[in-house]
C-alpha positions as CSV (number, residue, x, y, z in Angstrom):
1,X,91.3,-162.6,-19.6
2,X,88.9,-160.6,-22.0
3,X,85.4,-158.9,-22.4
4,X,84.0,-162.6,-22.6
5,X,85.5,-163.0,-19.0
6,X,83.1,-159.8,-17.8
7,X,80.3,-161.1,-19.7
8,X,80.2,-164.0,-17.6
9,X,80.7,-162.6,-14.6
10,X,77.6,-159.5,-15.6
11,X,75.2,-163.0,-16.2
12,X,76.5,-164.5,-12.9
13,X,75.4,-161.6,-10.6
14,X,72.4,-160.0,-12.7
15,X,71.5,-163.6,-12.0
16,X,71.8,-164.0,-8.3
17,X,71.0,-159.7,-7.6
18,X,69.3,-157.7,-9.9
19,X,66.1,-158.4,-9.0
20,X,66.3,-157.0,-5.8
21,X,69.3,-154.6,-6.0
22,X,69.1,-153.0,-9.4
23,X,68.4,-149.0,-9.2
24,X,67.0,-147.3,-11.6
25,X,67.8,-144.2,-13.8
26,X,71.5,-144.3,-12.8
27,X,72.8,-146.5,-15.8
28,X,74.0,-150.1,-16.2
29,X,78.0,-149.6,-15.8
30,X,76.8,-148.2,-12.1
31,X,74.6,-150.4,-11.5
32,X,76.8,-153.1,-11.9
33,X,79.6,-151.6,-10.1
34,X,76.9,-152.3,-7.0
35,X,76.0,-155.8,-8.0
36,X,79.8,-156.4,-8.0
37,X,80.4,-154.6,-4.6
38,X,77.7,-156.7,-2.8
39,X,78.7,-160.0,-4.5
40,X,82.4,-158.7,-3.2
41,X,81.1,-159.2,0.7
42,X,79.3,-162.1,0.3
43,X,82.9,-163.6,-1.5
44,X,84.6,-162.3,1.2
45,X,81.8,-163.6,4.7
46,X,80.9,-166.6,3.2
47,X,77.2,-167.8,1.3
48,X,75.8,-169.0,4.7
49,X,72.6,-167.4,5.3
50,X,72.7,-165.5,8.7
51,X,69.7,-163.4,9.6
52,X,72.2,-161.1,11.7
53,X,74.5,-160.1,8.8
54,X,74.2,-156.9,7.6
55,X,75.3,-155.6,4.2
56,X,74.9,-152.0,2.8
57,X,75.3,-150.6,-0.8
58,X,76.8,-147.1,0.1
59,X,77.7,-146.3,-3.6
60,X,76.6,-143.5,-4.8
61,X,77.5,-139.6,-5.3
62,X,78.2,-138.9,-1.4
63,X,79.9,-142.5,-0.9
64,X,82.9,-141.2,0.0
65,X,84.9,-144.4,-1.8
66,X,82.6,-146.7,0.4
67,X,80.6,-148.7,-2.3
68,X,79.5,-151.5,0.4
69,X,80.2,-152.8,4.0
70,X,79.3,-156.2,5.2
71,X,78.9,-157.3,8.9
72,X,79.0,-160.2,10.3
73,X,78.8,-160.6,14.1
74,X,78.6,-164.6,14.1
75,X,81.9,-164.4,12.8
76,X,82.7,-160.9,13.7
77,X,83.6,-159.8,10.1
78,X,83.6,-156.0,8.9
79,X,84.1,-155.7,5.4
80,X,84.1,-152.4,3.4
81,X,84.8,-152.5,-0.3
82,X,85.3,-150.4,-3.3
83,X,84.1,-151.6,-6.6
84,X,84.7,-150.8,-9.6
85,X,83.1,-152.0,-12.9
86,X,85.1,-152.0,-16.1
87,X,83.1,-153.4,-19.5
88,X,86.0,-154.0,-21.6
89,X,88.4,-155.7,-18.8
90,X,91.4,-153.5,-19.4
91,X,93.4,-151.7,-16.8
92,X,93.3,-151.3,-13.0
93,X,92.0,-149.4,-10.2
94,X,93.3,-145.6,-10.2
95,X,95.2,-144.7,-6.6
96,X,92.5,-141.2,-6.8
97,X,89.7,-143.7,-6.5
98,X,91.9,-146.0,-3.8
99,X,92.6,-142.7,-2.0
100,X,89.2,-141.8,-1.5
101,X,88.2,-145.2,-0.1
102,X,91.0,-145.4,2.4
103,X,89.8,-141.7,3.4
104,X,86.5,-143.4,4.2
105,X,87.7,-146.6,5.6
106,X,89.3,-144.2,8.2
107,X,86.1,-142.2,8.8
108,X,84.1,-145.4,9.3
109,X,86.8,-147.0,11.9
110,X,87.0,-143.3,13.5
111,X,90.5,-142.2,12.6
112,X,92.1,-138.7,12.2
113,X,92.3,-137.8,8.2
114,X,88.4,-139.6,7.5
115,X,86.8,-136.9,9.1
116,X,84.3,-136.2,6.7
117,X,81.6,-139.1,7.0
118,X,81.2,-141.9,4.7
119,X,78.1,-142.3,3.4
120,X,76.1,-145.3,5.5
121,X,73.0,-145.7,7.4
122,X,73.0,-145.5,10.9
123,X,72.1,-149.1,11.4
124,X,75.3,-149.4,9.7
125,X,78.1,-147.0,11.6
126,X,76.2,-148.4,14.6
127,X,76.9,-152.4,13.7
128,X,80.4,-151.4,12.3
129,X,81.1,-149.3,15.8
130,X,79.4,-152.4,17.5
131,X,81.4,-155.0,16.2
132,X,84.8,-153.2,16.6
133,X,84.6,-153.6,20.5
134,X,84.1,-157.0,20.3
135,X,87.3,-158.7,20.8
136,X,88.7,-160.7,18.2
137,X,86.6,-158.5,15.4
138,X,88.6,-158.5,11.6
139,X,88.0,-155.8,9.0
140,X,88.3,-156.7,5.4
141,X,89.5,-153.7,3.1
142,X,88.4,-155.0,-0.1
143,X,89.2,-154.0,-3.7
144,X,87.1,-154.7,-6.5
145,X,87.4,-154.9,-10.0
146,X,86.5,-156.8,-13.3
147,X,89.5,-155.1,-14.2
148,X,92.6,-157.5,-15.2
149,X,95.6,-156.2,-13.7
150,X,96.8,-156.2,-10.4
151,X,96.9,-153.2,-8.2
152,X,99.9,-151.2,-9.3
153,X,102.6,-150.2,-6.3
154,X,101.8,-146.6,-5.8
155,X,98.2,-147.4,-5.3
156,X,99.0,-150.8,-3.2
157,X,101.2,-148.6,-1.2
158,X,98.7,-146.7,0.8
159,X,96.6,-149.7,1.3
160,X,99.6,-151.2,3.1
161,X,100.4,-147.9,5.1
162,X,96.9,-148.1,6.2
163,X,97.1,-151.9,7.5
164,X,99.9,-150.8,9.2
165,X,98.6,-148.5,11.2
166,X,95.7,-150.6,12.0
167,X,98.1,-153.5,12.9
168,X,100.4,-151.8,15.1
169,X,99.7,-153.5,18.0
170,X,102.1,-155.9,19.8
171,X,101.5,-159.5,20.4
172,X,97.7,-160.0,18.8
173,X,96.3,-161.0,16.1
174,X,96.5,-158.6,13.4
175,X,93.3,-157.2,13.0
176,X,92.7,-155.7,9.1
177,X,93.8,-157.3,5.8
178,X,93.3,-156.5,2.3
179,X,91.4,-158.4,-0.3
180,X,91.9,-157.4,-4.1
181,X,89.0,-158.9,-6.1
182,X,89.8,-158.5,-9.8
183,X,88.5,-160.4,-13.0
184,X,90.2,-163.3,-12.5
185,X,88.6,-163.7,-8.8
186,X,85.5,-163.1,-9.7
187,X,85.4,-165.4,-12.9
188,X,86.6,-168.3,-10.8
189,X,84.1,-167.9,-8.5
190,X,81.2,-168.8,-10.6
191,X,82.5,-172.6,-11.1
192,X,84.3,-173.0,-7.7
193,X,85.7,-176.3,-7.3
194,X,84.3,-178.3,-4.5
195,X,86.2,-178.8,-1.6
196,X,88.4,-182.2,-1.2
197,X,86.2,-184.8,0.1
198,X,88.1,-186.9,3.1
199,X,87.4,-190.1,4.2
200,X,88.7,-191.5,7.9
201,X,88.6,-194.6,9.8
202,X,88.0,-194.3,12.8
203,X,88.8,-196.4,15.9
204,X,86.6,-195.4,18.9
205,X,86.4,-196.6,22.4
206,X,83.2,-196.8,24.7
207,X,81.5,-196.0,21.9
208,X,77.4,-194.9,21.7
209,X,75.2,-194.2,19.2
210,X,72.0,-193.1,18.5
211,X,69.4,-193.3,15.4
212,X,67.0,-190.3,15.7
213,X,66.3,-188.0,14.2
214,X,70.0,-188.5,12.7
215,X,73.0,-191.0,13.1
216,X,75.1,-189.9,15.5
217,X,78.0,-191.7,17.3
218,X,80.2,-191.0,19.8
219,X,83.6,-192.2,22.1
220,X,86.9,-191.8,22.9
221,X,89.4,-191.4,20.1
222,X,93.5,-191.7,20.7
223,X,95.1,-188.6,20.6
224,X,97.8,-190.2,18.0
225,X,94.8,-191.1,15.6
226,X,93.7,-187.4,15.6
227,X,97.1,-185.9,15.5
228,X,97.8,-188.5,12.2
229,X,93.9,-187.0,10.3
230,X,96.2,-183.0,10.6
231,X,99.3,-184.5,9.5
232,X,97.3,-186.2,6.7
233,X,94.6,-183.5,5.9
234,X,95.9,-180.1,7.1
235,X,93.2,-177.8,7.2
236,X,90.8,-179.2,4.8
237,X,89.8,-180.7,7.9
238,X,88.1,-177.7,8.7
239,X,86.6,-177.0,5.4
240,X,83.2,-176.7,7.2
241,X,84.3,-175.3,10.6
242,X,83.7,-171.0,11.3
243,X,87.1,-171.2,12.7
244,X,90.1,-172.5,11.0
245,X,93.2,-172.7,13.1
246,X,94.2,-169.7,15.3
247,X,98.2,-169.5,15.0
248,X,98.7,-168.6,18.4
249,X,96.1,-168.2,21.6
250,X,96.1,-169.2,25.2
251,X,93.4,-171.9,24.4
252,X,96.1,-173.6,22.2
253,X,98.4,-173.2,24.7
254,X,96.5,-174.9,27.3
255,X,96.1,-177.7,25.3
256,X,99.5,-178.6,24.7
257,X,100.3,-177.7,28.1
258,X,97.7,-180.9,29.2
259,X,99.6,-183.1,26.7
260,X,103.0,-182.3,28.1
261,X,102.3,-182.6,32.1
262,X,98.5,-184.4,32.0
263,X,98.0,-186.7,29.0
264,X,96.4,-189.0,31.0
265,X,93.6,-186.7,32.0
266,X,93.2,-184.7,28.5
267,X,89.6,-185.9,28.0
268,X,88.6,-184.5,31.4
269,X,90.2,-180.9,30.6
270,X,89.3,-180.9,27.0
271,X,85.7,-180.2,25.3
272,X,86.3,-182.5,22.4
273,X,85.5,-182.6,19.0
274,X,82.6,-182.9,16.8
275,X,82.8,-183.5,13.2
276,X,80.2,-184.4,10.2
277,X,79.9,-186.8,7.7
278,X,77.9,-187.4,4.4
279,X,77.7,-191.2,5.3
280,X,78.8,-193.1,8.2
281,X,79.7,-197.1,8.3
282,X,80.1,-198.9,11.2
283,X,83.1,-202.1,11.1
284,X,81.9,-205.8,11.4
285,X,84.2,-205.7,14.2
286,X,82.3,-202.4,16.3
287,X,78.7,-204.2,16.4
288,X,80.2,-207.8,18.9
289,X,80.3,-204.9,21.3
290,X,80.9,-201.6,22.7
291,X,84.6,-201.5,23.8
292,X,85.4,-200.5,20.3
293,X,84.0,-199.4,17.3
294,X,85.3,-199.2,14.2
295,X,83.5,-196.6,11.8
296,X,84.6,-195.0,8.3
297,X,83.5,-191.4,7.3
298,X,83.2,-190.2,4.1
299,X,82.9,-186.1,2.9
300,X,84.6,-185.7,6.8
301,X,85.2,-182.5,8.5
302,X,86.0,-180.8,11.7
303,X,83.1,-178.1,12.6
304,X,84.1,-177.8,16.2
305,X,87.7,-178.4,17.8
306,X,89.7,-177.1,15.1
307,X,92.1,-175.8,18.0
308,X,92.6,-179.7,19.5
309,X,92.8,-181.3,16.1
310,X,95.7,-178.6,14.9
311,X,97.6,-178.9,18.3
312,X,97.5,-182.4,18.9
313,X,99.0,-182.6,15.1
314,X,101.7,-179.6,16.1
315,X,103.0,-183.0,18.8
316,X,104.3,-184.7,16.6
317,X,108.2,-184.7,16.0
318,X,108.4,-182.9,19.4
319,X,110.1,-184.1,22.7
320,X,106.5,-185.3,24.2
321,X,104.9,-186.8,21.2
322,X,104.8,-190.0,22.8
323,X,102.3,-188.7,25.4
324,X,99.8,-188.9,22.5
325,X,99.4,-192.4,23.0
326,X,98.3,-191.5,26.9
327,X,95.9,-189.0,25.6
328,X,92.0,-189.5,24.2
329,X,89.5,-187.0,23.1
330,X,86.2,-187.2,23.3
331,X,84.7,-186.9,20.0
332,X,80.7,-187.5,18.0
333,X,80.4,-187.7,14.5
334,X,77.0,-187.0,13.3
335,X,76.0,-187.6,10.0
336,X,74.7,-185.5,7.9
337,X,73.8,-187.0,4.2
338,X,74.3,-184.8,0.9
339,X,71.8,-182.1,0.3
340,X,71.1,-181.4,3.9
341,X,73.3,-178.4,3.9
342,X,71.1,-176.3,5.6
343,X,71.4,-178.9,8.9
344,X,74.9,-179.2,8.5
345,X,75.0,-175.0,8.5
346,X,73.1,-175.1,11.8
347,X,75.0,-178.0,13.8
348,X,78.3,-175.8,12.8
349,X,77.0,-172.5,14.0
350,X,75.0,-173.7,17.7
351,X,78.2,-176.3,17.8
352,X,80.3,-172.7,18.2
353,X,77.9,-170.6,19.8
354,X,76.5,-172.5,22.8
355,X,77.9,-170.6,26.6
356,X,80.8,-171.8,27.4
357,X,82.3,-171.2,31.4
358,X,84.0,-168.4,31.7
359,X,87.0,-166.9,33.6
360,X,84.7,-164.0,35.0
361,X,82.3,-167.2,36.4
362,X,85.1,-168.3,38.8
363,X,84.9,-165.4,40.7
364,X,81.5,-166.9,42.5
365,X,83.5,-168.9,44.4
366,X,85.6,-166.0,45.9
367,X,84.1,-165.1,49.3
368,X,85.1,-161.5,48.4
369,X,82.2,-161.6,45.7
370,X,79.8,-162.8,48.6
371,X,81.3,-159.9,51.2
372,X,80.3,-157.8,48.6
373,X,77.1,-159.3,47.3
374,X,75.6,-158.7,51.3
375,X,77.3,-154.7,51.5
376,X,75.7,-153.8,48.4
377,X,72.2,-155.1,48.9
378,X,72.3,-152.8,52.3
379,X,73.1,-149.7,49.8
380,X,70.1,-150.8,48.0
381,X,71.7,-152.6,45.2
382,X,71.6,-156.0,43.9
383,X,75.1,-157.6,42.6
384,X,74.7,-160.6,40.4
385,X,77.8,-162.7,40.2
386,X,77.0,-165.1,37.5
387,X,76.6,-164.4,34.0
388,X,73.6,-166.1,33.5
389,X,71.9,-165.1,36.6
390,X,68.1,-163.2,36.5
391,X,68.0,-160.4,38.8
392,X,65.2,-160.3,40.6
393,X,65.0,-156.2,41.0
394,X,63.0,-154.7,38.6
395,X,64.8,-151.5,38.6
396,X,68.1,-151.7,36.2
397,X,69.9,-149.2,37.5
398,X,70.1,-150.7,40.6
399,X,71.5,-154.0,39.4
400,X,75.0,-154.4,39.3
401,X,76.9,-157.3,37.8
402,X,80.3,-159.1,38.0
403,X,82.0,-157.8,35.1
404,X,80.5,-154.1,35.0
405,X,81.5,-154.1,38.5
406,X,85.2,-154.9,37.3
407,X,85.5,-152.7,34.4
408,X,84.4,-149.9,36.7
409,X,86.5,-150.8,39.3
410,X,89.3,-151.2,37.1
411,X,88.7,-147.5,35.6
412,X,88.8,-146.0,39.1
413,X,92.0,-147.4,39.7
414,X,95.3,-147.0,37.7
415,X,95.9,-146.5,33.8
416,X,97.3,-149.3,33.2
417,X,94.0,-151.2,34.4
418,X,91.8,-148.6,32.9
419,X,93.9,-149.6,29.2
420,X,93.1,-153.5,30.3
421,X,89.4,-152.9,30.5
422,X,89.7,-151.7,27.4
423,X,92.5,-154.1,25.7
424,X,91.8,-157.7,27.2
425,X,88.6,-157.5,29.9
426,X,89.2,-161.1,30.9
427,X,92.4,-160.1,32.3
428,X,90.8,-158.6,35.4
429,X,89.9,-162.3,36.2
430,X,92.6,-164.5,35.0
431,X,95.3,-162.5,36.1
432,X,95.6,-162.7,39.5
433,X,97.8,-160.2,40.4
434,X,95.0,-157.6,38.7
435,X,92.1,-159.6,40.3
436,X,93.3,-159.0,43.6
437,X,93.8,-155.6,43.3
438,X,90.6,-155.0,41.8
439,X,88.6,-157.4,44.8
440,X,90.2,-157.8,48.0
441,X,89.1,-157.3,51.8
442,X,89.6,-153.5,51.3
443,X,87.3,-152.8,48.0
444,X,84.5,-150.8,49.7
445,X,80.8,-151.2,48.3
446,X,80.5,-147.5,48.0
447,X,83.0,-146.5,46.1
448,X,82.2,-149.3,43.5
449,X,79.1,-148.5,43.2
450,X,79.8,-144.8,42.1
451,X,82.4,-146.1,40.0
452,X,80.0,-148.1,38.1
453,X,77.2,-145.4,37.6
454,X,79.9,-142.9,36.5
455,X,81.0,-145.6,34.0
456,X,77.8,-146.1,33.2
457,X,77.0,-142.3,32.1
458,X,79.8,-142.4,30.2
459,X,79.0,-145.2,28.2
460,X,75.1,-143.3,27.4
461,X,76.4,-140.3,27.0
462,X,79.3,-141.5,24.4
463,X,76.8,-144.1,23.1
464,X,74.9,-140.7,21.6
465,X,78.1,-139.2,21.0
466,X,79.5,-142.1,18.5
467,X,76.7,-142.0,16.5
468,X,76.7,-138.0,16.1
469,X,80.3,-137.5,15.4
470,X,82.7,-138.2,12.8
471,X,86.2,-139.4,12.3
472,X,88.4,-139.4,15.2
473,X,85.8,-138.1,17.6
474,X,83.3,-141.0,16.6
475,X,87.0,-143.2,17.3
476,X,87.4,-141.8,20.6
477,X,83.7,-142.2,21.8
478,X,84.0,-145.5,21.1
479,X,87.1,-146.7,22.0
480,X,88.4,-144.0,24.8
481,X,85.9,-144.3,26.9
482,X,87.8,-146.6,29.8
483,X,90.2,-144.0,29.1
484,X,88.0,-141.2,29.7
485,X,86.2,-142.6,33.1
486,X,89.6,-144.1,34.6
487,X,90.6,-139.4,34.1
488,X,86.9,-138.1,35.6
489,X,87.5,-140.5,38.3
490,X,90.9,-139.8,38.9
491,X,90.2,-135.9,39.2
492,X,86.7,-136.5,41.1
493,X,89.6,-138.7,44.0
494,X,89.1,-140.6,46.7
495,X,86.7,-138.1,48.8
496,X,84.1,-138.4,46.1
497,X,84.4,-141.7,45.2
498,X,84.5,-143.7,48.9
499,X,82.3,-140.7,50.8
500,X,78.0,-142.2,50.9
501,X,76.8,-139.0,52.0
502,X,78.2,-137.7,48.3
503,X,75.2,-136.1,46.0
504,X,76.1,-137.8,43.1
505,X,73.4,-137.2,41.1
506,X,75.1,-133.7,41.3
507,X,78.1,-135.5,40.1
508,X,76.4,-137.4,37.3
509,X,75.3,-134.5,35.5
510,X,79.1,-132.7,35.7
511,X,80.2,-136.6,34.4
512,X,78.2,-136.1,31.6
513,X,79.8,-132.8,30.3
514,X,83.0,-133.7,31.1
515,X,83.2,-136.9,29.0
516,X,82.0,-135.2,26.3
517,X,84.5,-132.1,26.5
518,X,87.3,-135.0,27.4
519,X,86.3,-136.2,23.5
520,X,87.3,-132.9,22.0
521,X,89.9,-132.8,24.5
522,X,91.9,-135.8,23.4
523,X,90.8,-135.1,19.5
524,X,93.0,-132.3,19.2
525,X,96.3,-134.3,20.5
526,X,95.1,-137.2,18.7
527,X,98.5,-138.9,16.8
528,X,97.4,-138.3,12.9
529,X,96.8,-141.7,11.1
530,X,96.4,-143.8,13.9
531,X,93.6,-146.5,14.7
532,X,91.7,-145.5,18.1
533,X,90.9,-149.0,18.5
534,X,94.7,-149.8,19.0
535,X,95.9,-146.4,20.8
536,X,93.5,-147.3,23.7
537,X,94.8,-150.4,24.1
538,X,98.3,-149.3,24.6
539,X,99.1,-148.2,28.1
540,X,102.6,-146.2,27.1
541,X,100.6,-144.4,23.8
542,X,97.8,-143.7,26.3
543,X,100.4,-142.4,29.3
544,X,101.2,-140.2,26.6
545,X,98.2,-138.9,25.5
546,X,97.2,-138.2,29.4
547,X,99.9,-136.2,29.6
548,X,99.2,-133.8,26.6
549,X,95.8,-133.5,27.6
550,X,97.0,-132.5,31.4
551,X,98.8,-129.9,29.5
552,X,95.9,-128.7,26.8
């Protein structure tokens, strides 16, 4: 690669940026270094225009190695880069310069060691802190660089120290990754190749259709049919989807679980699949009638029921792979002709985003819920019980739903629940053994409803707090606070809790202080270098941390 490499790549994002992002007075080498840090995130989320996306040039003097971070809550994306801009295309990134970053990657994710605060708006911090309590969120440590050689092992090695301590958790997902962007990247970029197109005949039974305002068609396809297109395609199946294929989850699970003991009922437990197509032609042999249709579809992919398509394809060469042939899926191809990419972009993202039943919504049909729903209205509060539900009381803080109700109940009770509020929420549903112990003939109205307005000052009071503080006290106002109600509650006990003639507004103002001084509290025994996001999460590191602050 050579100075012609960088030329190109200055023209390609001058081209797409400058108009809007250029700054003056500070020079072109730094100017570019920005161009090349906000081209970085989009490389890194994807060109799809999403007006929720968020993405901040931070570079400057007071950066604090930060020069952008991207956001992305549609596919729940952080992304925090370092760029840097070199004109001749010689060299590497220094580990000084890495060094800093990582110091403010820590700050920004509220860790001990970034204590001094990376330079953001607070739009920013509060998306990032946002984002990083919504389960499943990634971060994206991104390196950038028209620079030609790869990161050299002292400076790769803190990178990786630093995804291990943000990946320490057992049995999920890991949640950060690193990204080096260097000349090479970036040059290919420009002239991407276009994805593989894929063509598939399809054999569809029952089949419908329908003409306006696009084609769209739609039946039952065999389950060995589908399994064949992963064998066959892999994941350029997916080459339009938001997802790709999650290695391991309980949805994926579940499905193979229906192909092992229920083949014969998969298209009643499963939601299907929908999948696009530049053009769609329908066989000679699918227009006599509609027992089955024959159809061929061309530029093909997957954009929902990436999940079904990559489990149904794991079958094959197992034990049960002939229950494929007892299995169908319900599936509509819609087509969606060349140059309509903007149509295609919205089918894919309402196709992902529309409400799906939850495990919380089961519990309306627990008669616990309903005790509950009649006790509470005569304390003068109004429970809702399904997610979607309008309450009809005009005054909030006398509304109380399903799921605020089990967080709160969950922090009143035991650490280990008050670390499962915090690590997996839909646990107090779908595990029953937690359920029950949460909502059972003996959970009183009273002492859930102070439980859930002392979790409710916390969360106000460290709302303020996360955006005040740095470092690990912004980590621990964010991610400690189960933590931190589950230990007010625990020292308040029973009398308080359970007794109606309490004066809690008394008690709400003491919460308020003491979730605050709790912060401070549990920021000086805070474990150097680790990710608050994954301490709270873990019930033995949190045990642990209890019992220094019971002895601070």
């Amino acid at each position: 690669m050579s100075t012609f490499h960088v030329k190109q790549i200055e023209t390609h994002i001058r081209s797409l940026y400058e108009a809007e992002l250029w700054a003056p007075g500070i020079g072109d080498v730094a100017n570019l270094s920005r161009l090349l840090a906000y081209h970085a995130v989009q490389l890194v989320l994807g060109t799809a225009d999403d007006a929720e996306r968020l993405v901040d040039i931070t570079d400057g003097e007071l950066d604090e190695g930060i020069d952008a971070v991207g956001v992305d809550p549609a596919a729940k994306v952080v992304v925090l880069v370092q760029s840097k801009w070199r004109q001749d295309g010689t060299g590497s990134m220094k580990q000084g310069d890495v060094l800093k970053f990582l110091q403010g990657v820590k700050s920004m994710l509220g860790m001990r060691g970034g204590d001094k605060p990376a330079h953001a708006s607070d739009e920013t911090r509060a998306a990032v802190s946002a984002l990083l309590t919504t389960p499943g969120a990634k971060i994206r440590i991104v390196t950038a660089t028209t620079a030609s050689e790869p990161l050299a092992a002292p400076v790769k090695a803190p990178i990786e120290e630093l995804l291990g301590q943000l990946d320490d958790l057992e049995d999920t997902e890991p949640l950060a990754a690193h990204v080096h962007l260097a000349q090479a990247e970036f040059f290919r970029s420009i002239a991407e190749r276009p994805r593989t197109s894929i063509s598939l005949d399809v054999q569809m039974l029952d089949w419908g259709k329908g003409a306006e305002p696009h084609r769209i068609f739609y039946g039952r396809v065999s389950a060995v049919d589908i399994a064949t297109w992963f064998a066959d395609h892999g994941s350029d199946l997916f080459a339009d989807n938001i997802r790709v294929v999650i290695p391991r989850s309980d949805i994926n699970d579940g499905i193979l679980q229906t192909v092992k003991d229920a083949p014969q009922l998969f298209a009643y437990y499963n939601n299907g699949i929908t999948m696009l197509a530049e053009t769609i032609t329908v066989g000679l042999g699918g227009t006599l009638n509609r027992d089955v249709g024959y159809f061929t579809l061309t530029g093909a992919s997957v954009v929902n029921g990436a999940q079904t398509v990559s489990t149904l394809g794991a079958a094959k060469g197992t034990d049960f792979e002939q229950n494929l042939g007892q299995a169908f899926v319900l599936v509509r191809c819609i087509e969606v002709p060349k140059g309509q990419d903007g149509l295609a972009q919205q089918i894919t993202r309402f196709a992902n985003t529309q409400n799906e039943v939850s495990s919380q919504d089961f519990a309306f049909l627990d008669k616990e819920q309903h005790r509950l729903v009649r006790e509470l209205h005569v304390l003068g509060y109004e429970y809702i019980l399904r997610s979607a539900e309008i309450p009809r009381s005009k005054a909030t803080q006398r509304v109380i739903d399903l799921r605020q109700a089990a967080v709160a109940l969950a922090c009143a009770s035991g650490i280990g629940h008050a670390v499962l509020a915090k690590r997996e929420v839909s646990r107090l549903f779908t595990d029953q053994s937690v359920y029950r112990a949460l909502f059972n003939p003996r959970t009183d109205p009273v002492r859930l409803s102070h439980a859930v307005m002392i979790v409710r000052n916390v969360d106000e009071i460290l709302d303020y707090a996360s955006q005040h503080f740095d470092g690990v006290r912004a980590g621990i106002a964010v991610h400690g606070r189960r933590v931190i109600a589950h230990l007010i509650m625990r020292n308040l006990g029973d009398k308080v809790l359970n007794n109606p003639d309490t004066d809690f507004s008394g008690v709400l103002k003491n919460v308020r202080s003491q979730a605050r001084k709790y912060v401070d509290v549990l920021a000086d025994v805070f474990p150097s270098n680790a990710y608050p996001g994954n301490v709270f999460k873990n019930q033995k590191r949190v045990a642990e941390l209890v019992t220094l602050v019971a002895k601070s």
